[in-house]
C-alpha positions, 0 to 999 in steps of 0.5 A: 531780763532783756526788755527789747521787745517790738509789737510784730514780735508779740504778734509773732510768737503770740501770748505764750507763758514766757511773753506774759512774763515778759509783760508783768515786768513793772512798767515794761507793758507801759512802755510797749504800748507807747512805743506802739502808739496804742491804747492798753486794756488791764488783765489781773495783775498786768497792763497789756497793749490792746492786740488782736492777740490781747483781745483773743486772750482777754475773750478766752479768760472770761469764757473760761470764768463763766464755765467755772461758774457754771460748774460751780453751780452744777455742784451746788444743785440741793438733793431732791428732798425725801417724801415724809412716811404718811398713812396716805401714802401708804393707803396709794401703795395698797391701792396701787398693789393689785391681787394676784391672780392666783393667791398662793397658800403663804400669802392666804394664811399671812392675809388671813392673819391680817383680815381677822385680827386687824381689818378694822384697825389702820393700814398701820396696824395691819401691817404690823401685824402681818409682820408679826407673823412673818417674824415669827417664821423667821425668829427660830422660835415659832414654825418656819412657814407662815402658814404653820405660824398661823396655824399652830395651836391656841395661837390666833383664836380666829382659826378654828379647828385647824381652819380659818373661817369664810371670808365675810367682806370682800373690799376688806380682803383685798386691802388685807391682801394687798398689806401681806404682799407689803409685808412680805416683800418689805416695801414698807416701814414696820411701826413695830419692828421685831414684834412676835406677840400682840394682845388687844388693849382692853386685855391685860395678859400679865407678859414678862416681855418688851413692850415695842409700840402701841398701833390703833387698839394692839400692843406689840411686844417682843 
């Protein structure tokens, strides 16, 4: 490769590709910097006279440097960690469920359901419950609706004579309401998921069935 190469040449044609090859070549920017009488600024790799156009691509290298580092960064930023599943939580989310202003009668039986038999166990237990209900209606093995599931005989010992009884406290109704309308838009998790049975723990009905969990004073089979 020719080496005959002035400074006004480099200024003329700029620092393409073919001139930084040009200047790679060992000892060859040495000798132009001589020639020039000008002092020489160091790029990776390569010695180069120090030029308004040296300067220019030295200035652009470490713009381009500090953008790559900057999306380097952008790729590493943490996912935002999950909150943990507490009770607590689940106390804000009944709270911030209000009542409907009409209830209609599936969401009254499956409210029903959760008021008589757990209204004084956890929002935990209650929610089981109320799912025990629903899956029931799903399972193809009890009535399709939530309010035959609750209903049918020798079921839920609070109905009686095909009805439920009055409604005694106001405070625990809401909250029993609010967990129904948890439960049947699936807005939280089920502590005894594809349960259909449960029995209170101080009764030992003798059930061939799979045991799922235990929640506050109820035991959950399937």
């Amino acid at each position: 490769m020719s080496r005959i190469l002035n400074v006004a040449s480099v200024a003329a044609v700029g620092m393409t590709a073919a001139t930084m090859l040009l200047l790679a070549e060992p000892g060859f920017a040495s000798d132009l910097a001589a020639e020039a009488n000008l002092p020489a600024i160091s790029l990776p790799g390569i010695d180069v006279p120090a030029t308004a156009e040296t300067a220019d691509l030295s200035a652009a290298s470490e713009e381009l440097a500090a953008q790559d580092s900057d999306h380097e960064d952008d790729q590493t930023v943490a996912a935002p960690k999950q909150a943990p599943v507490t009770a607590e939580s689940l106390a804000a989310l009944v709270d911030a469920t209000p009542n409907p202003a009409t209830i209609d009668p599936e969401l009254r039986c499956l409210a029903g359901a959760v008021y008589f038999e757990s209204r004084g166990e956890s929002l935990v237990g209650q929610l089981a419950v109320a799912h025990v209900v629903i899956n029931r209606a799903k399972s193809g093995r009890f009535p399709t609706s939530l309010c035959g599931v609750v209903h049918q005989k020798s079921q839920f010992s609070f109905v009686r004579g095909g009805k439920m009884p009055a409604v005694r406290n106001a405070a625990q109704w809401d909250n029993a309401v609010a967990i129904a309308q948890i439960a049947r838009d699936g807005s939280w998790k089920n502590n005894a998921p594809g349960a259909l049975f449960f029995h209170a723990r101080h009764v030992s009905p003798g059930w061939r069935k799979t045991r799922i969990a235990q929640i506050d004073n109820h035991i959950f089979y399937r």
